[in-house]
C-alpha positions as CSV (number, residue, x, y, z in Angstrom):
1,X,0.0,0.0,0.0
2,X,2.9,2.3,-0.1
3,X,2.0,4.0,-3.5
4,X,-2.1,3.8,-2.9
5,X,-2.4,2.0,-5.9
6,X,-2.8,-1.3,-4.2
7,X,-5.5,-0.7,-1.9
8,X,-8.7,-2.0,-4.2
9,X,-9.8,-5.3,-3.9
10,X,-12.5,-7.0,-6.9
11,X,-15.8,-8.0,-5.2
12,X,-15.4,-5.0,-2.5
13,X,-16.3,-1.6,-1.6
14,X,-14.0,0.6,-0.5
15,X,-14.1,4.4,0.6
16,X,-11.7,6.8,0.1
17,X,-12.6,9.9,2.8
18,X,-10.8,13.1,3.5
19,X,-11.3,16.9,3.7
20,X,-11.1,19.1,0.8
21,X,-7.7,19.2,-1.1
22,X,-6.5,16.1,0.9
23,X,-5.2,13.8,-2.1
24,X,-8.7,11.7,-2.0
25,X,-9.4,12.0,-5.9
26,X,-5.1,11.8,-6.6
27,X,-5.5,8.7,-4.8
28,X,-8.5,7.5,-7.0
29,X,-7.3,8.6,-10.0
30,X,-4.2,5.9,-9.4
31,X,-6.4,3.1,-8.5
32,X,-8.3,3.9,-12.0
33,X,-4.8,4.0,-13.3
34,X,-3.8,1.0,-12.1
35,X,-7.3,-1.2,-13.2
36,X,-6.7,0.4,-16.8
37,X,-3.1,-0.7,-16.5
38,X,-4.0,-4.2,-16.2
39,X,-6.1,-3.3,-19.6
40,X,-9.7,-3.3,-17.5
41,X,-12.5,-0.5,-17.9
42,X,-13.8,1.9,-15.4
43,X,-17.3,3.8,-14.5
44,X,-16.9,7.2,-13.0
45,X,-20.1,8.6,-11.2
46,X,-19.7,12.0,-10.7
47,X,-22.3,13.7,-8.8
48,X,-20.4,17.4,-8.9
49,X,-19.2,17.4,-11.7
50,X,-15.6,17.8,-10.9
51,X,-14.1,15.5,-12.9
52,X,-11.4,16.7,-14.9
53,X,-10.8,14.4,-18.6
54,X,-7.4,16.3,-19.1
55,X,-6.1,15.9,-15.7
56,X,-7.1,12.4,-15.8
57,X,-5.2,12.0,-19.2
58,X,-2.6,13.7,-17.5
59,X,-2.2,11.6,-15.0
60,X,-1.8,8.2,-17.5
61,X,-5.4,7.4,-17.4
62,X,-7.1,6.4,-21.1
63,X,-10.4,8.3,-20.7
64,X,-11.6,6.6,-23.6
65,X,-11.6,3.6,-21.3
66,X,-13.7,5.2,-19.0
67,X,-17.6,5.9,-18.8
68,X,-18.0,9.2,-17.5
69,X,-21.7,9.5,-15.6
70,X,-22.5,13.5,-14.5
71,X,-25.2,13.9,-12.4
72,X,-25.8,17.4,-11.9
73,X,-25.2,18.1,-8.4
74,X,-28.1,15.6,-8.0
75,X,-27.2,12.5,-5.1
76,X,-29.8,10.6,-5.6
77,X,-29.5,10.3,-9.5
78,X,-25.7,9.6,-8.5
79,X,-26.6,6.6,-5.9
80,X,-29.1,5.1,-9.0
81,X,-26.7,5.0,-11.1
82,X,-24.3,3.9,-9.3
83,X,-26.3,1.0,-8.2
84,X,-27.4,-0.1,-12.0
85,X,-23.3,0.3,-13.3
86,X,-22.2,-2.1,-10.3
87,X,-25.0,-4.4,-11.7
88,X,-23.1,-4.4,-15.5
89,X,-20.9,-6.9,-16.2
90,X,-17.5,-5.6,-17.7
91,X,-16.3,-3.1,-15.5
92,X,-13.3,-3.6,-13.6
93,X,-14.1,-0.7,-11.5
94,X,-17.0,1.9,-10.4
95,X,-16.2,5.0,-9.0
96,X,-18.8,7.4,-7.3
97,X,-17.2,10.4,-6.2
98,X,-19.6,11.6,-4.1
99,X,-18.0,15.2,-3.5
100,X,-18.7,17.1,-0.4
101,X,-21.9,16.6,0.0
102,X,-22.4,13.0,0.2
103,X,-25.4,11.6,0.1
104,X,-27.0,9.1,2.6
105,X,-27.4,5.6,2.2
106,X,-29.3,3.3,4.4
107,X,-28.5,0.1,5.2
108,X,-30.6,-1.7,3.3
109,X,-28.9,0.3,-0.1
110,X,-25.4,0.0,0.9
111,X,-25.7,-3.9,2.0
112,X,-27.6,-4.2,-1.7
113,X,-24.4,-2.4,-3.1
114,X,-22.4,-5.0,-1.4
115,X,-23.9,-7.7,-3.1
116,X,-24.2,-6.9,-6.1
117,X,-20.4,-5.8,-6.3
118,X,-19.3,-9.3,-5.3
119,X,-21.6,-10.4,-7.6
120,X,-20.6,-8.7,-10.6
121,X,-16.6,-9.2,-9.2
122,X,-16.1,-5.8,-9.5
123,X,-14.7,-3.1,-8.0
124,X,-17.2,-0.2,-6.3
125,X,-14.5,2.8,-4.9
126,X,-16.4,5.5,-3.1
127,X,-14.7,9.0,-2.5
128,X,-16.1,11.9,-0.6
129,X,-16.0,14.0,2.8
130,X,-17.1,11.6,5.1
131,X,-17.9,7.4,4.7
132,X,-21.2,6.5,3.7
133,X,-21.5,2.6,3.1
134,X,-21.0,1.6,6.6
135,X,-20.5,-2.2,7.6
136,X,-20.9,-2.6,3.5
137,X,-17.2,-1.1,3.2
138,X,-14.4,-3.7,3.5
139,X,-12.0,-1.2,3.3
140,X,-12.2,2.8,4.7
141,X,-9.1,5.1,3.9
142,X,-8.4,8.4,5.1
143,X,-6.2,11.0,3.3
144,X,-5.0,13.5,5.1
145,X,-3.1,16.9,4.1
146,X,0.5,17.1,5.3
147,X,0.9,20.6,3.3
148,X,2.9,21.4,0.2
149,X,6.6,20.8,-1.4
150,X,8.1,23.6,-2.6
151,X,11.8,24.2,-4.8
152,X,13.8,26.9,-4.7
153,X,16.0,28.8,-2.6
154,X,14.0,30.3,1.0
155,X,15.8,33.7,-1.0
156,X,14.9,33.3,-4.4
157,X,11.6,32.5,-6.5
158,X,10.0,29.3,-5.4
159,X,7.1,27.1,-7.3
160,X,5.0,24.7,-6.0
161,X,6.7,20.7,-6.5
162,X,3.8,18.8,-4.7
163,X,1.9,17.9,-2.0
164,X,2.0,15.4,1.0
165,X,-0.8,13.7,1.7
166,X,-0.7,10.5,4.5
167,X,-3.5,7.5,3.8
168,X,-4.5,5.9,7.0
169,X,-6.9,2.7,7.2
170,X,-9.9,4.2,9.3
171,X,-11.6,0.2,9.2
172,X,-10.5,-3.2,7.2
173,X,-12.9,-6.0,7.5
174,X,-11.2,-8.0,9.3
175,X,-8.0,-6.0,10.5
176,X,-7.9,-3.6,13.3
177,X,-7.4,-0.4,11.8
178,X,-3.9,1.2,11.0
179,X,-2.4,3.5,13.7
180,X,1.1,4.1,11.2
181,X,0.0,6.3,8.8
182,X,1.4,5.9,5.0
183,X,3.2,9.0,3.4
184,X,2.2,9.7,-0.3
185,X,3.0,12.5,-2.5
186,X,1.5,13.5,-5.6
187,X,3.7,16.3,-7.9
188,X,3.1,19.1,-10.0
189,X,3.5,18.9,-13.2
């Protein structure tokens, strides 16, 4: 788990939580990354519309390999959709980035979620301000902001090199959770 990359598991939901600016979507954008690597293809549910196609290409990601769902500021439109993509054979993995408002989710929709992701041997990754899927979630991790890298001389013009971010495991099904957080770094390019 040292790079982030490794943290998604087929047939599981995981969260990705964390404040604003915290690395959560950096850290997404790798897993999807990573799936696409291994030639799969993703789902993105994006209920703010704040994804970004060019810094996704960017970042090494085929878009073209990736269905793009906007919803409009609209949650429950998000959830729905989520919920039929999870139900499609063929993706590797479903995002919902549920921004900063997320949305609620009972019990009874997360626990359907679950199923239905094991079922389809996917991968469901949700990302947002706070956790949502409960019990549902194998796997909840925190990112949170360590501030940013900067080059140059303390005398002379400086530009911005990065960010620090540290992932910590809030809850894995069946692990107590992580008190050693893990460093990770994304860069400007």
């Amino acid at each position: 788990m040292s790079n982030g990359g490794d943290i998604i598991r087929r047939g599981a939901i995981t969260e990705i939580v964390g404040s604003l600016s915290s690395g959560r979507t950096s850290l997404l954008l790798t897993c999807l990354r990573r799936c696409l690597a291994r030639g799969g293809v993703g789902a993105l549910v994006d209920a703010d519309g704040a994804f970004d196609p060019e810094c996704a290409e960017a970042a090494g990601i085929d878009v073209r390999r990736v269905l793009w769902v906007r919803c409009g500021g609209r949650r429950d439109v998000a959830v729905r959709a989520t919920d039929l993509l999870v139900r499609c054979p063929g993706f590797a993995l479903i995002a919902l980035d549920a921004g900063e408002t997320p949305p609620s989710l009972s019990l009874t929709a997360a626990y359907r979620l679950k199923l239905a992701v094991r079922r389809a041997d996917t991968a469901l990754v949700i990302v947002g301000r706070r956790p949502i899927a409960g019990a549902s979630a194998s796997l909840v991790v925190e990112t949170i902001p360590r501030g940013p890298e900067w080059v140059g001389a303390e005398t002379s013009v400086r530009r911005l090199a990065g960010a620090r971010t540290e992932m910590r495991v809030r809850r894995a099904q069946g692990a107590a959770p992580s008190s050693a957080p893990v460093a990770w770094r994304w860069c400007a390019r």
